[in-house]
Wavefront OBJ file of the C-alpha trace (Angstrom):
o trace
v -10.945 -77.946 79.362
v -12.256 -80.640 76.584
v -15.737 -79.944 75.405
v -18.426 -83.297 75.970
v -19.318 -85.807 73.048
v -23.482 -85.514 72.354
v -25.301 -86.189 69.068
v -25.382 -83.348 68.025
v -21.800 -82.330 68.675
v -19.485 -80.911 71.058
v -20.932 -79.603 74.604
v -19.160 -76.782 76.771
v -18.464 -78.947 80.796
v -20.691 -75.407 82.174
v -23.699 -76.048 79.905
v -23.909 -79.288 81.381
v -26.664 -78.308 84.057
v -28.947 -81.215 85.854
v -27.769 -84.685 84.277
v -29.023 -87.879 84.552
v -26.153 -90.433 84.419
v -27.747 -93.388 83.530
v -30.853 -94.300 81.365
v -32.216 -95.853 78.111
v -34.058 -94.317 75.410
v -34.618 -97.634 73.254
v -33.485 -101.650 74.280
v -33.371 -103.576 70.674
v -31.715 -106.070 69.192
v -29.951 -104.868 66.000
v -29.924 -108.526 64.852
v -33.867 -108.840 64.552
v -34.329 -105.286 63.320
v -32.595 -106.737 60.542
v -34.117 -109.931 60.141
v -37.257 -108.498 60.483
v -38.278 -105.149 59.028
v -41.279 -105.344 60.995
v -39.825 -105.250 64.156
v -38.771 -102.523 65.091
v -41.664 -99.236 63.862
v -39.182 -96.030 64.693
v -42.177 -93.335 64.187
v -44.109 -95.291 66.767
v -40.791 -95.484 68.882
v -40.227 -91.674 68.908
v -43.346 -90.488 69.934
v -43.033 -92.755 73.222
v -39.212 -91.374 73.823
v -40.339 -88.278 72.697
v -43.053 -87.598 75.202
v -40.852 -88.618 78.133
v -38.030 -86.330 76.806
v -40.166 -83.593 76.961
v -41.570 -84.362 79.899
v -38.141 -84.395 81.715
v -36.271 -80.921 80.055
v -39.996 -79.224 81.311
v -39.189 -80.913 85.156
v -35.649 -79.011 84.415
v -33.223 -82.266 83.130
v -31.107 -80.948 80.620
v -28.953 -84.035 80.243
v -29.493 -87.710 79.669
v -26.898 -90.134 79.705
v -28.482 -93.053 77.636
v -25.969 -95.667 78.669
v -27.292 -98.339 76.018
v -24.183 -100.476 75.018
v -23.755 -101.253 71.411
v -24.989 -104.831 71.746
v -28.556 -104.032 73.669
v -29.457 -101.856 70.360
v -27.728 -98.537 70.602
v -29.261 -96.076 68.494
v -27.525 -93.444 67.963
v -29.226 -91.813 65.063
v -32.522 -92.193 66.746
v -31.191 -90.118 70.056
v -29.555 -87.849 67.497
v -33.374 -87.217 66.312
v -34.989 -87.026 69.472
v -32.358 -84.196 70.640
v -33.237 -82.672 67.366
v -36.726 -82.539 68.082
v -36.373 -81.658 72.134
v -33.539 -80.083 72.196
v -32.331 -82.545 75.305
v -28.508 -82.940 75.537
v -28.084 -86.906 75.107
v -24.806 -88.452 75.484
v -24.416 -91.707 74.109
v -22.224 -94.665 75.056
v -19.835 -97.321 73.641
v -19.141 -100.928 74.775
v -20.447 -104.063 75.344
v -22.534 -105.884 78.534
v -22.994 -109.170 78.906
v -22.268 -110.635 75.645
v -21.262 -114.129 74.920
v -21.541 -113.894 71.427
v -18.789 -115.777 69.009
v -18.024 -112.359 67.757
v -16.828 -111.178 70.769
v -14.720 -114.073 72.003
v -12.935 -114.446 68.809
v -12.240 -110.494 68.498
v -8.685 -109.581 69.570
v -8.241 -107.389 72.978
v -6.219 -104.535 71.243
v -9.478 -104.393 68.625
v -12.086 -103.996 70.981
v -9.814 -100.942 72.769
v -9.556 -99.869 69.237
v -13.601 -100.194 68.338
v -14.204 -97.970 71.996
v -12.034 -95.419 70.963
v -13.013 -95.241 67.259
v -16.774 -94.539 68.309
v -15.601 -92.084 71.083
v -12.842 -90.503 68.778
v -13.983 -90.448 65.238
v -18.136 -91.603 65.476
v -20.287 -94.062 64.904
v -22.998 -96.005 63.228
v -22.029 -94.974 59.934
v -22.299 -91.575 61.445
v -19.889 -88.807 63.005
v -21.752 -88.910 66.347
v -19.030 -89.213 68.779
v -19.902 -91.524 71.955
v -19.336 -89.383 74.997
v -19.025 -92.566 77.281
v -18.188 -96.095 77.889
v -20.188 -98.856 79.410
v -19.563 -102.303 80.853
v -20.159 -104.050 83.645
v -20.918 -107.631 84.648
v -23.908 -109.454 85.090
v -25.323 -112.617 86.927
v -22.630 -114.415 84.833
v -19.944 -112.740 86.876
v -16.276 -112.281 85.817
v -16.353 -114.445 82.243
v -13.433 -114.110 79.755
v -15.604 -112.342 77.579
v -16.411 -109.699 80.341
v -13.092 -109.570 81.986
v -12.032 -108.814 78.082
v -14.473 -105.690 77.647
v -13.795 -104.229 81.069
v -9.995 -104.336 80.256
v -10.435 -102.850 77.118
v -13.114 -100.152 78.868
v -9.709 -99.386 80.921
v -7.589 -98.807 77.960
v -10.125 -96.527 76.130
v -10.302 -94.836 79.838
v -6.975 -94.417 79.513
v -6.232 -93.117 75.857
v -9.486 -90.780 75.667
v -10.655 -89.382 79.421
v -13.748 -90.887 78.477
v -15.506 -91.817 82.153
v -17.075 -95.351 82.445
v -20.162 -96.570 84.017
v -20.836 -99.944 84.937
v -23.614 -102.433 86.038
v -22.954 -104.799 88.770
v -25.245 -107.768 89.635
v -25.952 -109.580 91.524
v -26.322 -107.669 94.746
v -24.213 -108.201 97.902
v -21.177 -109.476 95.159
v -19.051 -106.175 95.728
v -18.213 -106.633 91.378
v -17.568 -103.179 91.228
v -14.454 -103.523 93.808
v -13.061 -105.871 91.198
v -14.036 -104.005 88.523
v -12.135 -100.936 89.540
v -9.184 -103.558 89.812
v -9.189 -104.218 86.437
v -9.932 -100.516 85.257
v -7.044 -99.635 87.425
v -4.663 -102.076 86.042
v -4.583 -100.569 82.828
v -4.087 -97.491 84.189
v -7.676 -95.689 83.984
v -8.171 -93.049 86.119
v -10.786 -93.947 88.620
v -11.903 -90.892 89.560
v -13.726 -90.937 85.970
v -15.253 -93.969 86.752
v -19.049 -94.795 88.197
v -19.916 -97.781 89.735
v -23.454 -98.792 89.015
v -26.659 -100.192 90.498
v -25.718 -99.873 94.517
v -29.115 -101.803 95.812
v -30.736 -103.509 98.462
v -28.192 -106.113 99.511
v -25.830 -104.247 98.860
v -23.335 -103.442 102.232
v -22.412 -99.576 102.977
v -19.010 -100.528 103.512
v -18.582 -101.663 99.607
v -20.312 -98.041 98.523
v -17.309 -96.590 101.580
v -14.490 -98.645 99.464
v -15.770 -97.961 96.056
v -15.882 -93.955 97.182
v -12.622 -94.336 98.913
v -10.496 -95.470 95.830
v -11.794 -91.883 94.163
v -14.571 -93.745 92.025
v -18.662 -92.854 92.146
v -21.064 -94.710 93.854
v -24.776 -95.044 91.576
v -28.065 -95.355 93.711
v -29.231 -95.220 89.410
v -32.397 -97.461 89.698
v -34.617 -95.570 91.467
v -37.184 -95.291 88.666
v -40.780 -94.822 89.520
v -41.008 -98.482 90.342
v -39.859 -97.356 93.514
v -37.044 -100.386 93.964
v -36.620 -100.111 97.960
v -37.589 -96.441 97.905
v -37.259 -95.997 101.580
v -33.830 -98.217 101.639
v -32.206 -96.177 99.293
v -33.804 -92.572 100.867
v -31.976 -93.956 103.850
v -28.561 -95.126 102.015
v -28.556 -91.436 100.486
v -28.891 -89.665 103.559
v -26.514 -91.561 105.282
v -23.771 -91.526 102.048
v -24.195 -87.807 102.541
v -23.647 -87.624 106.411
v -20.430 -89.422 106.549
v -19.302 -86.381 103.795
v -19.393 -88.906 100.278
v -22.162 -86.623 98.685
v -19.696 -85.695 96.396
v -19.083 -89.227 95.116
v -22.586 -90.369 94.988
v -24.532 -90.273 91.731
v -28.506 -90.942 91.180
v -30.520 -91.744 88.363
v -33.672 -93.531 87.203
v -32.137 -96.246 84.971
v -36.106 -96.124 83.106
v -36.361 -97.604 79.954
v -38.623 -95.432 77.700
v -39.305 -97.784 74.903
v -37.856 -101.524 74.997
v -38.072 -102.996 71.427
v -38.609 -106.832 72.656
v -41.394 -107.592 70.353
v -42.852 -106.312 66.915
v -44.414 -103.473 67.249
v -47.889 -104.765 65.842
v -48.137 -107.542 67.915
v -47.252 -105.640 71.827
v -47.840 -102.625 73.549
v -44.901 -101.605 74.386
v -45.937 -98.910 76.787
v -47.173 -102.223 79.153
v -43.549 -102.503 80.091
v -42.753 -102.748 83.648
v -39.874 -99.755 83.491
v -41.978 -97.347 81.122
v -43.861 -94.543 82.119
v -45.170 -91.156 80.422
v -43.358 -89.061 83.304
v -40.796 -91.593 84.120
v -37.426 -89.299 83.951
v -38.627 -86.678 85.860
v -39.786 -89.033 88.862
v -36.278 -88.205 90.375
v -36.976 -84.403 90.792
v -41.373 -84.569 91.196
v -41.088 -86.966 94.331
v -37.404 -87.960 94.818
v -35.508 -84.800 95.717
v -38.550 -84.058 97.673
v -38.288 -87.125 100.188
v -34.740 -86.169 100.350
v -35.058 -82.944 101.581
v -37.159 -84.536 104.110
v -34.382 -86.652 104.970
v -32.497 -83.830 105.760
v -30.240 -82.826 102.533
v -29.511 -79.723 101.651
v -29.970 -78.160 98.600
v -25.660 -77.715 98.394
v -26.230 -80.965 98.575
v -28.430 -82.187 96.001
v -26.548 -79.349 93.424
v -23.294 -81.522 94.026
v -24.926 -84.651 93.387
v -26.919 -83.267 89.986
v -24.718 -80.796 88.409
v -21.345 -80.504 90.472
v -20.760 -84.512 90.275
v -21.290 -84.882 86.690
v -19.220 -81.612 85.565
v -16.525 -83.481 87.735
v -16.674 -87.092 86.086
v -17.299 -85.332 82.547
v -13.944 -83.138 82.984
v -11.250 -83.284 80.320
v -12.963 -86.382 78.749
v -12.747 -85.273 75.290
v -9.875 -86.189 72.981
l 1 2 3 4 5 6 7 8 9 10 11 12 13 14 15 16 17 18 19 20 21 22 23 24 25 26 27 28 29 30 31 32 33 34 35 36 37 38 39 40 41 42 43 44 45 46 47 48 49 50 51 52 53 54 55 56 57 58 59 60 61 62 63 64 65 66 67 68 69 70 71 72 73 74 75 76 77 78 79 80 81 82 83 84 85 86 87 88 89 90 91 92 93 94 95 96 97 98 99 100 101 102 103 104 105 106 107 108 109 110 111 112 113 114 115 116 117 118 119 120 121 122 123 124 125 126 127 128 129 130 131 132 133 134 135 136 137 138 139 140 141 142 143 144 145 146 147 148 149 150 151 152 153 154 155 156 157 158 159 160 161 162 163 164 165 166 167 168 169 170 171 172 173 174 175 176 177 178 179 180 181 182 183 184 185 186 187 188 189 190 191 192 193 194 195 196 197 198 199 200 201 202 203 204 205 206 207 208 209 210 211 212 213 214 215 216 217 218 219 220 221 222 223 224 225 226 227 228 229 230 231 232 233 234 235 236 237 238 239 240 241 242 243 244 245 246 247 248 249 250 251 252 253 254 255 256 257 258 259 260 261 262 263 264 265 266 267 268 269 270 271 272 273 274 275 276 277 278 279 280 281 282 283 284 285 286 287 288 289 290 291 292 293 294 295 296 297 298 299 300 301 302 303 304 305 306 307 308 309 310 311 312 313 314 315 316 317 318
Protein backbone atom coordinates (compact mmCIF):
# COMPACT_ATOMS: atom_id res chain seq x y z
CA UNK A 1 0.00 0.00 0.00
CA UNK A 2 1.69 3.45 -1.40
CA UNK A 3 1.98 6.10 1.22
CA UNK A 4 0.02 9.80 0.11
CA UNK A 5 2.00 12.88 -1.39
CA UNK A 6 1.56 16.11 1.31
CA UNK A 7 4.00 18.99 1.85
CA UNK A 8 5.54 17.83 4.18
CA UNK A 9 6.13 14.33 2.88
CA UNK A 10 4.82 10.97 2.66
CA UNK A 11 1.36 10.12 4.57
CA UNK A 12 0.39 6.46 5.80
CA UNK A 13 -3.64 5.75 3.64
CA UNK A 14 -4.82 5.00 7.82
CA UNK A 15 -3.66 8.41 9.08
CA UNK A 16 -5.76 9.86 6.59
CA UNK A 17 -8.84 10.48 9.01
CA UNK A 18 -11.76 13.20 8.02
CA UNK A 19 -10.66 14.78 4.53
CA UNK A 20 -11.91 17.41 2.69
CA UNK A 21 -11.52 16.70 -1.06
CA UNK A 22 -11.73 19.86 -2.50
CA UNK A 23 -10.74 23.46 -1.40
CA UNK A 24 -8.38 26.48 -1.85
CA UNK A 25 -6.04 27.95 0.48
CA UNK A 26 -4.85 30.96 -1.86
CA UNK A 27 -6.32 31.98 -5.77
CA UNK A 28 -3.30 34.20 -7.39
CA UNK A 29 -1.96 34.84 -10.38
CA UNK A 30 1.77 33.94 -10.46
CA UNK A 31 2.11 36.35 -13.43
CA UNK A 32 1.24 39.61 -11.35
CA UNK A 33 2.99 38.41 -8.21
CA UNK A 34 5.78 38.86 -10.41
CA UNK A 35 5.09 41.92 -12.08
CA UNK A 36 4.19 43.39 -9.07
CA UNK A 37 5.95 42.80 -5.76
CA UNK A 38 3.23 44.50 -4.14
CA UNK A 39 0.69 42.26 -4.93
CA UNK A 40 0.66 39.63 -3.35
CA UNK A 41 1.68 40.41 1.01
CA UNK A 42 2.25 36.47 2.13
CA UNK A 43 2.44 37.41 6.07
CA UNK A 44 -0.92 39.07 5.64
CA UNK A 45 -2.02 35.94 3.52
CA UNK A 46 -1.11 33.39 6.26
CA UNK A 47 -2.70 34.74 9.06
CA UNK A 48 -6.16 34.63 7.05
CA UNK A 49 -5.38 30.76 5.90
CA UNK A 50 -4.01 30.28 9.06
CA UNK A 51 -6.97 31.10 11.22
CA UNK A 52 -9.32 28.99 9.09
CA UNK A 53 -6.82 26.04 9.27
CA UNK A 54 -7.00 26.08 12.74
CA UNK A 55 -10.31 26.56 12.95
CA UNK A 56 -11.07 23.36 10.90
CA UNK A 57 -8.28 20.58 12.59
CA UNK A 58 -10.15 22.03 16.16
CA UNK A 59 -13.88 21.03 14.33
CA UNK A 60 -11.81 17.55 13.76
CA UNK A 61 -10.60 17.96 9.70
CA UNK A 62 -7.39 16.49 9.51
CA UNK A 63 -7.07 16.71 5.75
CA UNK A 64 -7.43 19.36 3.11
CA UNK A 65 -7.24 18.73 -0.38
CA UNK A 66 -6.33 22.26 -1.80
CA UNK A 67 -7.14 21.45 -5.39
CA UNK A 68 -5.56 24.85 -6.77
CA UNK A 69 -4.20 24.03 -10.33
CA UNK A 70 -0.85 25.38 -11.21
CA UNK A 71 -2.24 28.18 -13.37
CA UNK A 72 -4.87 29.78 -10.61
CA UNK A 73 -1.57 30.39 -8.32
CA UNK A 74 -0.64 27.16 -6.67
CA UNK A 75 1.42 27.68 -3.78
CA UNK A 76 2.94 25.08 -2.69
CA UNK A 77 5.52 26.46 -0.37
CA UNK A 78 2.95 28.59 1.28
CA UNK A 79 0.64 25.29 2.16
CA UNK A 80 3.95 23.67 3.02
CA UNK A 81 4.14 26.62 5.79
CA UNK A 82 0.76 26.65 6.90
CA UNK A 83 0.97 22.68 7.63
CA UNK A 84 4.11 23.63 9.38
CA UNK A 85 2.50 25.95 11.55
CA UNK A 86 -1.03 23.80 12.05
CA UNK A 87 0.02 20.76 11.64
CA UNK A 88 -3.06 20.14 8.95
CA UNK A 89 -2.30 17.38 6.37
CA UNK A 90 -2.59 19.41 2.92
CA UNK A 91 -2.35 17.66 -0.27
CA UNK A 92 -1.61 19.65 -3.12
CA UNK A 93 -2.50 19.31 -6.81
CA UNK A 94 -1.05 19.46 -10.36
CA UNK A 95 -2.66 20.55 -13.68
CA UNK A 96 -4.20 23.08 -15.43
CA UNK A 97 -8.14 24.57 -15.66
CA UNK A 98 -9.29 26.62 -18.04
CA UNK A 99 -6.33 28.01 -19.65
CA UNK A 100 -6.08 29.43 -23.06
CA UNK A 101 -2.83 30.72 -22.71
CA UNK A 102 -0.18 30.51 -25.86
CA UNK A 103 1.90 28.47 -23.56
CA UNK A 104 -0.35 25.87 -23.31
CA UNK A 105 -1.52 25.46 -26.89
CA UNK A 106 1.90 25.41 -28.25
CA UNK A 107 3.19 22.80 -25.48
CA UNK A 108 3.36 19.23 -26.84
CA UNK A 109 0.73 16.50 -25.34
CA UNK A 110 3.50 13.99 -24.23
CA UNK A 111 5.09 17.28 -22.19
CA UNK A 112 2.23 18.22 -20.33
CA UNK A 113 1.81 14.19 -19.21
CA UNK A 114 5.41 14.61 -18.50
CA UNK A 115 5.07 18.16 -16.37
CA UNK A 116 1.92 16.12 -14.22
CA UNK A 117 4.02 13.42 -13.45
CA UNK A 118 7.26 15.34 -12.72
CA UNK A 119 5.37 17.43 -9.93
CA UNK A 120 3.59 14.23 -8.65
CA UNK A 121 6.85 12.06 -9.01
CA UNK A 122 9.86 14.11 -8.29
CA UNK A 123 8.25 17.81 -6.76
CA UNK A 124 7.69 21.00 -7.47
CA UNK A 125 8.12 24.71 -7.43
CA UNK A 126 11.69 24.54 -7.18
CA UNK A 127 10.89 22.33 -4.28
CA UNK A 128 10.66 18.44 -3.47
CA UNK A 129 6.98 18.75 -2.45
CA UNK A 130 5.39 16.02 -4.30
CA UNK A 131 1.70 16.87 -5.65
CA UNK A 132 -0.57 14.21 -4.26
CA UNK A 133 -3.27 14.95 -7.00
CA UNK A 134 -4.33 16.07 -10.34
CA UNK A 135 -6.88 18.59 -11.39
CA UNK A 136 -8.76 19.54 -14.53
CA UNK A 137 -11.91 20.00 -15.59
CA UNK A 138 -13.79 22.21 -18.03
CA UNK A 139 -15.41 25.34 -17.72
CA UNK A 140 -18.17 27.53 -19.44
CA UNK A 141 -15.82 27.21 -22.48
CA UNK A 142 -16.66 23.55 -22.72
CA UNK A 143 -14.55 20.88 -24.52
CA UNK A 144 -11.66 23.37 -26.22
CA UNK A 145 -8.44 21.83 -27.68
CA UNK A 146 -6.64 23.24 -24.97
CA UNK A 147 -8.92 21.44 -22.36
CA UNK A 148 -9.52 18.28 -24.22
CA UNK A 149 -5.40 18.41 -24.24
CA UNK A 150 -5.03 18.67 -20.28
CA UNK A 151 -7.76 16.17 -19.50
CA UNK A 152 -5.96 13.63 -21.83
CA UNK A 153 -2.84 14.22 -20.38
CA UNK A 154 -4.67 14.14 -16.62
CA UNK A 155 -5.50 10.44 -18.01
CA UNK A 156 -2.01 9.53 -18.80
CA UNK A 157 -0.53 10.81 -15.47
CA UNK A 158 -3.72 8.73 -14.00
CA UNK A 159 -2.40 6.09 -15.63
CA UNK A 160 1.50 6.07 -15.02
CA UNK A 161 1.25 7.30 -11.21
CA UNK A 162 -2.31 6.11 -9.39
CA UNK A 163 -2.59 9.61 -8.77
CA UNK A 164 -6.72 10.19 -8.48
CA UNK A 165 -8.15 13.24 -10.40
CA UNK A 166 -10.73 15.72 -9.56
CA UNK A 167 -12.47 17.78 -11.88
CA UNK A 168 -14.78 20.89 -12.24
CA UNK A 169 -17.65 20.76 -14.53
CA UNK A 170 -19.70 23.85 -15.57
CA UNK A 171 -22.04 24.74 -16.61
CA UNK A 172 -24.78 22.85 -14.85
CA UNK A 173 -27.26 20.46 -16.53
CA UNK A 174 -24.11 19.81 -19.35
CA UNK A 175 -23.38 16.18 -17.95
CA UNK A 176 -19.15 17.29 -18.82
CA UNK A 177 -18.13 14.94 -16.42
CA UNK A 178 -19.76 11.88 -18.53
CA UNK A 179 -17.40 13.03 -21.25
CA UNK A 180 -14.78 13.66 -19.17
CA UNK A 181 -14.58 10.16 -17.82
CA UNK A 182 -14.55 9.29 -21.68
CA UNK A 183 -11.52 10.82 -22.21
CA UNK A 184 -9.86 9.74 -18.79
CA UNK A 185 -10.92 6.32 -19.79
CA UNK A 186 -9.46 6.35 -23.17
CA UNK A 187 -6.11 6.56 -22.00
CA UNK A 188 -6.62 4.00 -19.81
CA UNK A 189 -7.06 5.79 -16.23
CA UNK A 190 -8.66 3.96 -13.81
CA UNK A 191 -11.91 5.58 -12.99
CA UNK A 192 -12.48 4.40 -9.86
CA UNK A 193 -9.63 7.04 -8.82
CA UNK A 194 -11.40 9.61 -10.36
CA UNK A 195 -13.98 12.45 -8.78
CA UNK A 196 -16.28 14.23 -10.67
CA UNK A 197 -16.79 17.72 -9.40
CA UNK A 198 -19.36 20.41 -8.63
CA UNK A 199 -22.80 18.14 -8.93
CA UNK A 200 -25.36 21.34 -8.47
CA UNK A 201 -28.64 22.60 -8.88
CA UNK A 202 -29.45 21.76 -12.49
CA UNK A 203 -27.80 19.16 -12.38
CA UNK A 204 -30.11 15.66 -13.21
CA UNK A 205 -29.77 12.56 -10.64
CA UNK A 206 -29.52 10.33 -13.42
CA UNK A 207 -25.97 11.98 -14.59
CA UNK A 208 -24.69 11.65 -10.65
CA UNK A 209 -26.43 7.52 -11.25
CA UNK A 210 -24.08 7.25 -14.58
CA UNK A 211 -21.10 9.02 -13.27
CA UNK A 212 -21.37 6.49 -9.97
CA UNK A 213 -22.17 3.64 -12.21
CA UNK A 214 -18.91 3.72 -14.38
CA UNK A 215 -16.98 3.28 -10.72
CA UNK A 216 -16.12 7.16 -10.58
CA UNK A 217 -17.19 9.72 -7.44
CA UNK A 218 -19.84 11.98 -7.52
CA UNK A 219 -18.79 15.76 -5.59
CA UNK A 220 -21.77 17.68 -3.90
CA UNK A 221 -18.03 19.97 -3.10
CA UNK A 222 -19.64 23.51 -3.03
CA UNK A 223 -21.53 23.54 -0.19
CA UNK A 224 -19.56 26.29 1.55
CA UNK A 225 -21.26 28.45 4.06
CA UNK A 226 -22.84 30.38 1.24
CA UNK A 227 -25.27 27.79 1.47
CA UNK A 228 -25.53 27.19 -2.64
CA UNK A 229 -29.11 25.34 -2.66
CA UNK A 230 -28.58 24.05 0.87
CA UNK A 231 -31.84 22.29 1.03
CA UNK A 232 -31.40 20.91 -2.79
CA UNK A 233 -28.33 19.35 -2.10
CA UNK A 234 -29.52 18.02 1.75
CA UNK A 235 -32.09 16.37 -0.45
CA UNK A 236 -29.66 15.07 -3.41
CA UNK A 237 -27.47 13.54 -0.44
CA UNK A 238 -30.09 11.76 1.19
CA UNK A 239 -31.43 10.42 -1.75
CA UNK A 240 -27.63 9.43 -3.35
CA UNK A 241 -27.45 7.52 -0.10
CA UNK A 242 -30.89 5.67 -0.27
CA UNK A 243 -30.50 4.19 -3.62
CA UNK A 244 -26.98 2.59 -1.84
CA UNK A 245 -24.22 5.28 -3.83
CA UNK A 246 -23.02 6.65 -0.35
CA UNK A 247 -20.00 5.06 -1.06
CA UNK A 248 -19.35 7.00 -4.27
CA UNK A 249 -20.44 10.33 -3.12
CA UNK A 250 -17.90 12.87 -1.89
CA UNK A 251 -18.62 16.44 -0.08
CA UNK A 252 -16.70 19.38 0.47
CA UNK A 253 -16.85 23.16 0.89
CA UNK A 254 -14.88 24.27 -2.21
CA UNK A 255 -14.21 27.85 0.24
CA UNK A 256 -11.62 29.95 -0.81
CA UNK A 257 -9.69 31.23 2.28
CA UNK A 258 -7.73 34.02 0.79
CA UNK A 259 -8.18 34.97 -3.08
CA UNK A 260 -5.19 37.18 -4.14
CA UNK A 261 -7.28 39.29 -6.92
CA UNK A 262 -6.04 42.61 -5.88
CA UNK A 263 -2.96 44.19 -3.99
CA UNK A 264 -3.13 43.68 -0.78
CA UNK A 265 -3.03 47.51 0.24
CA UNK A 266 -5.61 48.53 -1.85
CA UNK A 267 -8.65 45.46 -0.84
CA UNK A 268 -9.82 43.63 1.94
CA UNK A 269 -9.58 40.55 1.02
CA UNK A 270 -11.57 39.01 3.81
CA UNK A 271 -14.81 40.97 1.87
CA UNK A 272 -14.74 38.06 -0.50
CA UNK A 273 -17.91 36.37 -1.17
CA UNK A 274 -16.36 32.59 -0.46
CA UNK A 275 -14.22 33.66 2.73
CA UNK A 276 -15.11 33.18 6.10
CA UNK A 277 -13.19 32.88 9.61
CA UNK A 278 -14.96 29.35 10.22
CA UNK A 279 -15.53 28.53 6.67
CA UNK A 280 -13.97 24.77 6.52
CA UNK A 281 -15.56 23.56 9.35
CA UNK A 282 -19.18 24.71 8.13
CA UNK A 283 -19.46 21.08 6.73
CA UNK A 284 -19.27 19.35 10.21
CA UNK A 285 -20.90 22.63 12.67
CA UNK A 286 -24.26 22.67 10.57
CA UNK A 287 -23.89 20.26 7.59
CA UNK A 288 -23.57 16.76 9.02
CA UNK A 289 -26.10 17.98 11.42
CA UNK A 290 -29.01 18.62 8.79
CA UNK A 291 -27.98 15.35 7.46
CA UNK A 292 -28.57 13.37 10.25
CA UNK A 293 -31.85 14.98 10.21
CA UNK A 294 -32.32 13.75 6.86
CA UNK A 295 -31.96 10.49 8.02
CA UNK A 296 -28.10 9.33 7.50
CA UNK A 297 -26.44 7.36 9.57
CA UNK A 298 -23.38 7.89 11.10
CA UNK A 299 -21.90 4.45 8.90
CA UNK A 300 -22.89 6.63 6.62
CA UNK A 301 -21.34 9.86 6.94
CA UNK A 302 -17.82 7.74 8.11
CA UNK A 303 -17.92 6.28 4.43
CA UNK A 304 -18.41 9.47 2.88
CA UNK A 305 -15.49 11.39 5.17
CA UNK A 306 -12.90 8.89 5.86
CA UNK A 307 -13.84 5.46 4.10
CA UNK A 308 -14.31 7.32 0.52
CA UNK A 309 -11.16 9.16 0.53
CA UNK A 310 -8.87 6.16 1.95
CA UNK A 311 -10.54 4.41 -1.16
CA UNK A 312 -9.77 7.10 -3.98
CA UNK A 313 -6.26 7.81 -2.19
CA UNK A 314 -5.29 3.91 -2.41
CA UNK A 315 -2.07 2.87 -4.12
CA UNK A 316 -1.71 6.42 -5.61
CA UNK A 317 1.83 6.84 -4.84
CA UNK A 318 4.60 5.97 -7.28
Amino acid sequence: MEPINTVLGSLALKDLGFTLMHEHLLLSDWNLRMADPQFFDQEQAMQMIEEVIADAKAHGVKTLVDVTPINYGRDVLLMQAIAKRTGMQIIAATGVLGCEDVWLRDMPEELLVKLFVRELSEGCQGSDIKCGVIKCGTTELGFTPNTIKVLRAAGKAQRLTGAPIITHCRPANTRQGLFQLDLFEEQGADLSKVVIGHFRKGDPLDYAFNVMQRGAYIAVDQMNFNAHQLAHNLKVIKTICQHGWAKRLILSHDAVICFNSARFAEYDHKSYVNYAPDSLSYLIREVIPLLREEGLTEAELHQIFIENPKHIFESSGI
